[in-house]
PLY file of the C-alpha trace (Angstrom):
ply
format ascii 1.0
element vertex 78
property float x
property float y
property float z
element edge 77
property int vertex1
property int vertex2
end_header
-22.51 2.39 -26.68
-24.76 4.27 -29.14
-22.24 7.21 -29.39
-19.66 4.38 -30.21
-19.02 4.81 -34.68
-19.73 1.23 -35.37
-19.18 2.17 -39.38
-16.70 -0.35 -40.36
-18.64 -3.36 -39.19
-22.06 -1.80 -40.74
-20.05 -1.58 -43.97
-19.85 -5.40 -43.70
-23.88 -5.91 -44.01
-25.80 -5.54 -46.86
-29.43 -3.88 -47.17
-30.76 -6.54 -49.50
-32.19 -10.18 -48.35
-33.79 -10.80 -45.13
-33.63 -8.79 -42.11
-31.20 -9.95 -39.77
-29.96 -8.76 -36.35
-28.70 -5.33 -35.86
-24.86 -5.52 -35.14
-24.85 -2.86 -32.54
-27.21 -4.93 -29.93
-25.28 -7.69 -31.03
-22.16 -5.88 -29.97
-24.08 -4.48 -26.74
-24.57 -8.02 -26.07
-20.88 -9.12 -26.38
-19.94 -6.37 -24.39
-21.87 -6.87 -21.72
-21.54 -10.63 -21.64
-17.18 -9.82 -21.44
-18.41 -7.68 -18.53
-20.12 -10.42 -16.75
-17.31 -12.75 -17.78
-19.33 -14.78 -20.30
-17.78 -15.99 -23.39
-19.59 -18.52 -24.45
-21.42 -18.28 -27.39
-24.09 -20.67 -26.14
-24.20 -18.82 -22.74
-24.54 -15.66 -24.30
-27.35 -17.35 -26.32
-29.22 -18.75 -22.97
-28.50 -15.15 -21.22
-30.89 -13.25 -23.97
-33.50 -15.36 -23.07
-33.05 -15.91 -19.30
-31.32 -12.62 -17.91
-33.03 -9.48 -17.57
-29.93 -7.11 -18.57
-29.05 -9.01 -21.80
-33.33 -9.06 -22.34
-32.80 -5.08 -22.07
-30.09 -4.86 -24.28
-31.49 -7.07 -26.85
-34.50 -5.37 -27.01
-36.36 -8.64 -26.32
-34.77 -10.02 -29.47
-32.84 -13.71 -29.41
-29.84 -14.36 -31.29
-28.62 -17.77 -31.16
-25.34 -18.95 -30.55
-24.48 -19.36 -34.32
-25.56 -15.81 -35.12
-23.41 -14.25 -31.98
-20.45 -16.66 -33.06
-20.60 -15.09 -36.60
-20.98 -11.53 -35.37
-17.79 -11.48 -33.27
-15.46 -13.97 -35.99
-16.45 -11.44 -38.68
-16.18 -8.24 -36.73
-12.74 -9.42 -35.33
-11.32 -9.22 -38.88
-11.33 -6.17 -39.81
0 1
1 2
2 3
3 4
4 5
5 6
6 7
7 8
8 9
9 10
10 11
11 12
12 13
13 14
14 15
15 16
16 17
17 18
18 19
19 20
20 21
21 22
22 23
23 24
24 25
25 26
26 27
27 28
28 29
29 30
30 31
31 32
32 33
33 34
34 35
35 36
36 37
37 38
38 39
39 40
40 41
41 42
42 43
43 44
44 45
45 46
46 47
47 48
48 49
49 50
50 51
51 52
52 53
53 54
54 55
55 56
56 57
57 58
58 59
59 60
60 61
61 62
62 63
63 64
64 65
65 66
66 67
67 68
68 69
69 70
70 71
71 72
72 73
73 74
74 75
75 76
76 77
């Protein structure tokens, strides 16, 4: 996944304002969770904090369901 050029959807986020959530653990975490057949937003959510792969591949860090709902409606448009 970090060899993956993720370019176009860093183009989409801007260096000013608060610090948010790097997209590529969000997209780790969306690709795992299609691996382990989760598409729920909100179970994606509850598997950062409860499941020790998604912990991994968070880095410890929890998105909520609104955040990972954002991340994949924006990155599916371009």
């Amino acid at each position: 996944m970090d060899k993956i050029n993720i370019q176009p959807i860093l183009s989409q986020y801007s260096n000013m304002g608060a610090s948010s959530y790097h997209p590529r653990m969000l997209l780790k975490v969306l690709i795992y969770g299609y691996l382990e057949n989760c598409y729920s937003s909100r179970k994606l959510e509850k598997a950062v904090r409860e499941n020790i792969g998604f912990m991994w591949l968070s880095g410890m860090q929890r998105p909520d369901h609104n955040t990972i709902n954002r991340f994949r409606g924006e990155s599916s448009e371009k």
